[in-house]
LOFI-801886 format. One record per residue (C-alpha): x, y, z; residue in one letter; residue number from 0. Coordinates in Angstrom, 2 decimals, padded with zeros to 5 digits, m for minus. Example, Ala and Ser with C-alpha at 12.3 -4.5 7.8 and 13.67 -1.06 7.14 Angstrom:
+---------+---------+---------+-----+-----+
:      c1 :      c2 :      c3 : res :   n :
+---------+---------+---------+-----+-----+
:  012.30 : m004.50 :  007.80 :   a :   0 :
:  013.67 : m001.06 :  007.14 :   s :   1 :
+---------+---------+---------+-----+-----+
This chain:
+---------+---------+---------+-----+-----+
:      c1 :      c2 :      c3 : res :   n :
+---------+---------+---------+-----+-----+
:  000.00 :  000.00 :  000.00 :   x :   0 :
:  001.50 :  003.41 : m001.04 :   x :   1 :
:  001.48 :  006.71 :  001.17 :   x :   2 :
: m001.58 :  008.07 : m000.06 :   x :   3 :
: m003.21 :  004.57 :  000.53 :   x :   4 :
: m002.04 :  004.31 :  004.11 :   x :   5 :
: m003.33 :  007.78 :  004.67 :   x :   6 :
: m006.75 :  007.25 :  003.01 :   x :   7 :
: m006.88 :  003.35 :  004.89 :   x :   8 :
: m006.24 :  005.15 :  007.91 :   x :   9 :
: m008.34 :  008.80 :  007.95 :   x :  10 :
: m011.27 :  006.22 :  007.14 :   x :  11 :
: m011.15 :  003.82 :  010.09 :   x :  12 :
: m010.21 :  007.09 :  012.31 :   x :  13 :
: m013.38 :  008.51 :  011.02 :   x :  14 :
: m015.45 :  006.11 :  011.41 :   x :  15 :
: m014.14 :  005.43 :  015.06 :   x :  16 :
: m014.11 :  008.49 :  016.81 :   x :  17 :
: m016.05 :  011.02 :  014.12 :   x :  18 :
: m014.28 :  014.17 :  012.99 :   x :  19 :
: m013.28 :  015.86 :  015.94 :   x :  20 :
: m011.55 :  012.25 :  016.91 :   x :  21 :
: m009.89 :  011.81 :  013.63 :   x :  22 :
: m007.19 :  014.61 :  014.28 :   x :  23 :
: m004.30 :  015.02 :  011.12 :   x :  24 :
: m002.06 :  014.36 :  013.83 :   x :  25 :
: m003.93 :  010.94 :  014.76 :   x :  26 :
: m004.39 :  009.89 :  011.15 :   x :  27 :
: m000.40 :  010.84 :  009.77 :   x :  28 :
:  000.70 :  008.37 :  013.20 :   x :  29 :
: m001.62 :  005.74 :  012.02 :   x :  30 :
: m000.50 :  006.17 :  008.43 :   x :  31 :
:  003.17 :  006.36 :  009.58 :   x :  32 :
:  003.93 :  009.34 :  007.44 :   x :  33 :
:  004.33 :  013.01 :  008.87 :   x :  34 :
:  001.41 :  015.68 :  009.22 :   x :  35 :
:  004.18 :  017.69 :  006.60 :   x :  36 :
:  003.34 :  014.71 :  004.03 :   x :  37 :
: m000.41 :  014.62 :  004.61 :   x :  38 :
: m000.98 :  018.10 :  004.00 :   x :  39 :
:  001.33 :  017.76 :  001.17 :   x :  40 :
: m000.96 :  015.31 : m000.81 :   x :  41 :
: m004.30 :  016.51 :  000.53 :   x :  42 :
: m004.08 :  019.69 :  001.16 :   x :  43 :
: m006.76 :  020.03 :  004.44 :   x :  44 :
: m008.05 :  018.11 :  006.83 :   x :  45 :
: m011.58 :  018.38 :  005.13 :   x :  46 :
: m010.00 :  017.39 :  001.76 :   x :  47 :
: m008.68 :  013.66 :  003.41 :   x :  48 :
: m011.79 :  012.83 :  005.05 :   x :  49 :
: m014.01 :  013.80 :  001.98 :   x :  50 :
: m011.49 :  011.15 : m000.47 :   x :  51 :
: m011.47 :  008.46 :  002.15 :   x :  52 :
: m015.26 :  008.27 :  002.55 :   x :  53 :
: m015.56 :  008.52 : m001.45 :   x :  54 :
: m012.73 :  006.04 : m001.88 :   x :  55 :
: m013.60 :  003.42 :  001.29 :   x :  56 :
: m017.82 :  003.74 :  001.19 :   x :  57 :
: m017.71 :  003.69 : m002.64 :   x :  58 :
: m014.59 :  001.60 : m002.83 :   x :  59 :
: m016.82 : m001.45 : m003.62 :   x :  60 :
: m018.49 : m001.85 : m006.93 :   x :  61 :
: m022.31 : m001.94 : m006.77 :   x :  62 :
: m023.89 : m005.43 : m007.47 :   x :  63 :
: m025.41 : m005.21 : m010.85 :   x :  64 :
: m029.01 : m006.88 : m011.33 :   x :  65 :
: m029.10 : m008.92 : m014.59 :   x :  66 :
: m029.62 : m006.51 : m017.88 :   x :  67 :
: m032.70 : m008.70 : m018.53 :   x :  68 :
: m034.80 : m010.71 : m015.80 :   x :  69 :
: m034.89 : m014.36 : m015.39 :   x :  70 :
: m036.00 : m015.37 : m011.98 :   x :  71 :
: m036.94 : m012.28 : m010.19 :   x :  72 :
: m037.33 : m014.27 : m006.79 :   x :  73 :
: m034.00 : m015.69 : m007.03 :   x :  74 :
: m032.08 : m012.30 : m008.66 :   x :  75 :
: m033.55 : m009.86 : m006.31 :   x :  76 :
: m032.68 : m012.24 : m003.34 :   x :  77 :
: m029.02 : m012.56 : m003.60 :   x :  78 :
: m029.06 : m008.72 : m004.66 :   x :  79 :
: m030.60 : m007.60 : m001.54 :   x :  80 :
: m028.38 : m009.98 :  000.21 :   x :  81 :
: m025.29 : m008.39 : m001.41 :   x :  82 :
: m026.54 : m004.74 : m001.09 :   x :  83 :
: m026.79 : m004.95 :  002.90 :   x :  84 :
: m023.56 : m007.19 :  002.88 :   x :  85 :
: m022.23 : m003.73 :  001.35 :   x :  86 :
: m023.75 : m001.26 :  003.39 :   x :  87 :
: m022.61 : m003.26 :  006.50 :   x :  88 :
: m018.87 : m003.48 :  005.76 :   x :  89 :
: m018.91 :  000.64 :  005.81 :   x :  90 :
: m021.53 :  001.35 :  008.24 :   x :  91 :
: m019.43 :  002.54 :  011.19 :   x :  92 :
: m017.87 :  004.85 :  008.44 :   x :  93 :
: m021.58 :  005.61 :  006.93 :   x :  94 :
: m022.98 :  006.47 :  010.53 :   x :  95 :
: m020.07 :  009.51 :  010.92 :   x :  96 :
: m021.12 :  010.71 :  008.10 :   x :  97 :
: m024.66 :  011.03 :  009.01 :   x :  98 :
: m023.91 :  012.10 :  012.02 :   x :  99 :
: m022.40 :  015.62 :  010.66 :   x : 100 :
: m025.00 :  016.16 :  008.08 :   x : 101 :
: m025.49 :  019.66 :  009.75 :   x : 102 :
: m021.61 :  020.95 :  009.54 :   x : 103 :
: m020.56 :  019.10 :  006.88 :   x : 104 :
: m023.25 :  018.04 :  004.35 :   x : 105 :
: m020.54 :  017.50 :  001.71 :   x : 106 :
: m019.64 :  014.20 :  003.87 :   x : 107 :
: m023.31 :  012.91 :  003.35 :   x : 108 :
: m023.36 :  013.76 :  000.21 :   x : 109 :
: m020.82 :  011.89 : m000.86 :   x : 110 :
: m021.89 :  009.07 :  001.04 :   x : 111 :
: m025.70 :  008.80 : m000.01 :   x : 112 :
: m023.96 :  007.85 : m003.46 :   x : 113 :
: m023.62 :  004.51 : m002.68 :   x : 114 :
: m027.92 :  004.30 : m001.84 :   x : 115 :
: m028.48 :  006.59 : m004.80 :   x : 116 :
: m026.87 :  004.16 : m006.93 :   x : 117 :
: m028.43 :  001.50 : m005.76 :   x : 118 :
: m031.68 :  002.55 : m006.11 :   x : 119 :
: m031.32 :  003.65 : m009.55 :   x : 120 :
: m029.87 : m000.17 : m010.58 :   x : 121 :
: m033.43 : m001.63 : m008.84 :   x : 122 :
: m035.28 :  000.92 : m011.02 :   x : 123 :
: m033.37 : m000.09 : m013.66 :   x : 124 :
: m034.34 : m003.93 : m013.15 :   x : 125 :
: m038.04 : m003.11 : m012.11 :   x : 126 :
: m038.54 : m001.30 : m015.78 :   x : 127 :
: m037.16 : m004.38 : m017.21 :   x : 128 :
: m039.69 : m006.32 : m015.82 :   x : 129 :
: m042.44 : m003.91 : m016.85 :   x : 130 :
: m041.31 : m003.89 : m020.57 :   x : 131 :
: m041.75 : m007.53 : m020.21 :   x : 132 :
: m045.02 : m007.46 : m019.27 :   x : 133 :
: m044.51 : m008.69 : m015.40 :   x : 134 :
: m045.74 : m005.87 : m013.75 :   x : 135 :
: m049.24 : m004.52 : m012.76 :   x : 136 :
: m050.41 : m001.23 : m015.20 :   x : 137 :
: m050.48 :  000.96 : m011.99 :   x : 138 :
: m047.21 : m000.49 : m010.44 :   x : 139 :
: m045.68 :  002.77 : m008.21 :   x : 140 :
: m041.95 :  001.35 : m009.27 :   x : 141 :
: m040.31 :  004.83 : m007.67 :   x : 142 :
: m042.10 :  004.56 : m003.85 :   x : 143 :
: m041.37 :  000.72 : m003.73 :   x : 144 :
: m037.77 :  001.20 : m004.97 :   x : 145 :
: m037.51 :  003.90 : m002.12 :   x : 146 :
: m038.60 :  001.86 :  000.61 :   x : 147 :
: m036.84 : m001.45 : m000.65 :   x : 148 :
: m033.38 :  000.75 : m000.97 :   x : 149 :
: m034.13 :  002.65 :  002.55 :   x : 150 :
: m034.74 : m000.88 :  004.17 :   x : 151 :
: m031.58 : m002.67 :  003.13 :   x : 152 :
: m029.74 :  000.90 :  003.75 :   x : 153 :
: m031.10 :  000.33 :  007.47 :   x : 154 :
: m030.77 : m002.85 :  007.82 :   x : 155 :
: m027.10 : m002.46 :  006.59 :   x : 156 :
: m026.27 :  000.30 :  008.91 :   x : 157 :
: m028.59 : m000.47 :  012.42 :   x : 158 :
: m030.12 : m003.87 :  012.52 :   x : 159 :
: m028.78 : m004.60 :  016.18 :   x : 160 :
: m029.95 : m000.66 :  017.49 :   x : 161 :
: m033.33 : m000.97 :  015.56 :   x : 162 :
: m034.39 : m004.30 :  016.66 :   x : 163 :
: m038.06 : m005.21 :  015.79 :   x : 164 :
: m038.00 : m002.64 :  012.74 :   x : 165 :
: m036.42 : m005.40 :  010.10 :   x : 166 :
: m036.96 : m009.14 :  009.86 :   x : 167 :
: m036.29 : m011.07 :  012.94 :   x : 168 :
: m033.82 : m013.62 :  010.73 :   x : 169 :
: m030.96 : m011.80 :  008.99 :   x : 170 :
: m030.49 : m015.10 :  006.95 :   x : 171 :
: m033.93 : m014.80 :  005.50 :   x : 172 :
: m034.58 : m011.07 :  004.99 :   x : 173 :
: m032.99 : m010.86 :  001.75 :   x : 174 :
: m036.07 : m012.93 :  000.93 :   x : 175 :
: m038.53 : m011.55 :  002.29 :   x : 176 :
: m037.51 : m008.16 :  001.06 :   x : 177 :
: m037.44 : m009.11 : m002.37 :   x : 178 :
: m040.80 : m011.14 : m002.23 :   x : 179 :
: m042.60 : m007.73 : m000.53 :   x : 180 :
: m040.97 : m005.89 : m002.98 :   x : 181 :
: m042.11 : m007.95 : m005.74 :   x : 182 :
: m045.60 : m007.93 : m004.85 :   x : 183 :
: m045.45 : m004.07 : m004.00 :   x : 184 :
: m045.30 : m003.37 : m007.50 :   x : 185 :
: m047.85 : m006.39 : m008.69 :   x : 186 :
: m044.89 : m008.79 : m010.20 :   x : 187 :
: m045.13 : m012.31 : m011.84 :   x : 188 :
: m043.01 : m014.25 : m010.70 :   x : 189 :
: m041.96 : m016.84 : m013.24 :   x : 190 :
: m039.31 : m016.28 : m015.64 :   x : 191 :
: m041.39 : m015.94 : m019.28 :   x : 192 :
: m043.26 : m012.10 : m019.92 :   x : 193 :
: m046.94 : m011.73 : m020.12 :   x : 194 :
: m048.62 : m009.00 : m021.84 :   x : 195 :
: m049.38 : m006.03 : m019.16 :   x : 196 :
: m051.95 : m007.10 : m017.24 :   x : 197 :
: m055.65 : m004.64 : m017.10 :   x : 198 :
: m057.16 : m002.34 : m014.84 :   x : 199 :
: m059.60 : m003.85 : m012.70 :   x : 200 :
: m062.34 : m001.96 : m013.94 :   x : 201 :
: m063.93 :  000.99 : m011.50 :   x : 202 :
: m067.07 :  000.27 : m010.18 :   x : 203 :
: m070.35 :  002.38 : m010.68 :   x : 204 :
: m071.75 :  004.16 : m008.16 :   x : 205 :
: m075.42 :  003.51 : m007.29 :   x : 206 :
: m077.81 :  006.91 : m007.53 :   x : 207 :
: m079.13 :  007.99 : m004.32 :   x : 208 :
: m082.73 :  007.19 : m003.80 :   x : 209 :
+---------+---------+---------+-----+-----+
């Protein structure tokens, strides 16, 4: 691991220890093993450190892509839930800092909430797939379930243990049972071949007052 490396590995895991005040230049240079001189050098401020090291550590993995076209929804929204709170739990103590200074340093949080944003835009992504394929109900709300499927694994990812009773009791199973709610959120067939759209249910009339 180069310099800039050690200093990014280590600003990161300061961070998401002991939050900003905790993660002094001073503290993160003695981690890296390189002088506050050298930091500064190749990051300019303090600010400037944190803001690459959440960017390079939250981000660092690549989101897990949902097949271009759907084949078993079931199965491929299952191990992609699975995957997506796998993610959000390897960064979480890093993710929670960030949060945590929304007010003084929004920047942070914005660069964080990239990693949700981008998720949520790959389920939209597969959830329109289905719907060209005919799998989906007319009137499916595809944007409000893709926000509450993304904000659940986000949670899940980040404060299962402090939130207890607010996600499924088995951690082995909710990838499941998210992607079976989600599925029938949005009106979803579940096998693997596409169906035209499927109709309205048609309104019913109202009876004249007597």
């Amino acid at each position: 691991m180069d310099t800039r490396e050690r200093i990014l590995e280590a600003a990161a895991r300061l961070y998401g220890q002991h939050g900003y005040l905790g993660a002094t230049t001073r503290r993160i240079a003695e981690e890296a093993e390189v002088s506050e001189v050298t930091l500064f050098r190749l990051f300019g401020t303090k600010e400037a450190v944190l803001e690459e090291a959440i960017r390079s550590r939250a981000l660092g993995e690549p989101l897990t892509p949902l097949p271009a076209e759907p084949e078993d929804p079931v199965a491929e929204l299952t191990a992609w839930c699975a995957s997506e709170v796998a993610r959000f739990r390897r960064s979480r103590d890093l993710l929670r800092s960030c949060f945590a200074d929304t007010a003084e340093r929004p920047g942070f949080t914005q660069v964080a909430s990239t990693g949700p944003v981008a998720a949520a835009r790959e389920l939209a992504r597969w959830a329109s797939a289905l719907a060209r394929r005919g799998q989906l109900a007319r009137d499916a709300d595809i944007e409000t379930a893709v926000g509450m499927l993304t904000a659940a694994l986000f949670s899940d990812g980040l404060a299962r243990e402090e939130m207890k009773g607010v996600h499924p009791a088995s951690r082995s199973k909710a990838p499941e049972r998210y992607a079976r709610t989600f599925l029938r959120a949005i009106g979803a067939t579940t096998d693997s071949g596409p169906r035209e759209p499927r109709p309205r249910a048609p309104a019913r009339k109202r009876r004249n007052a007597s």
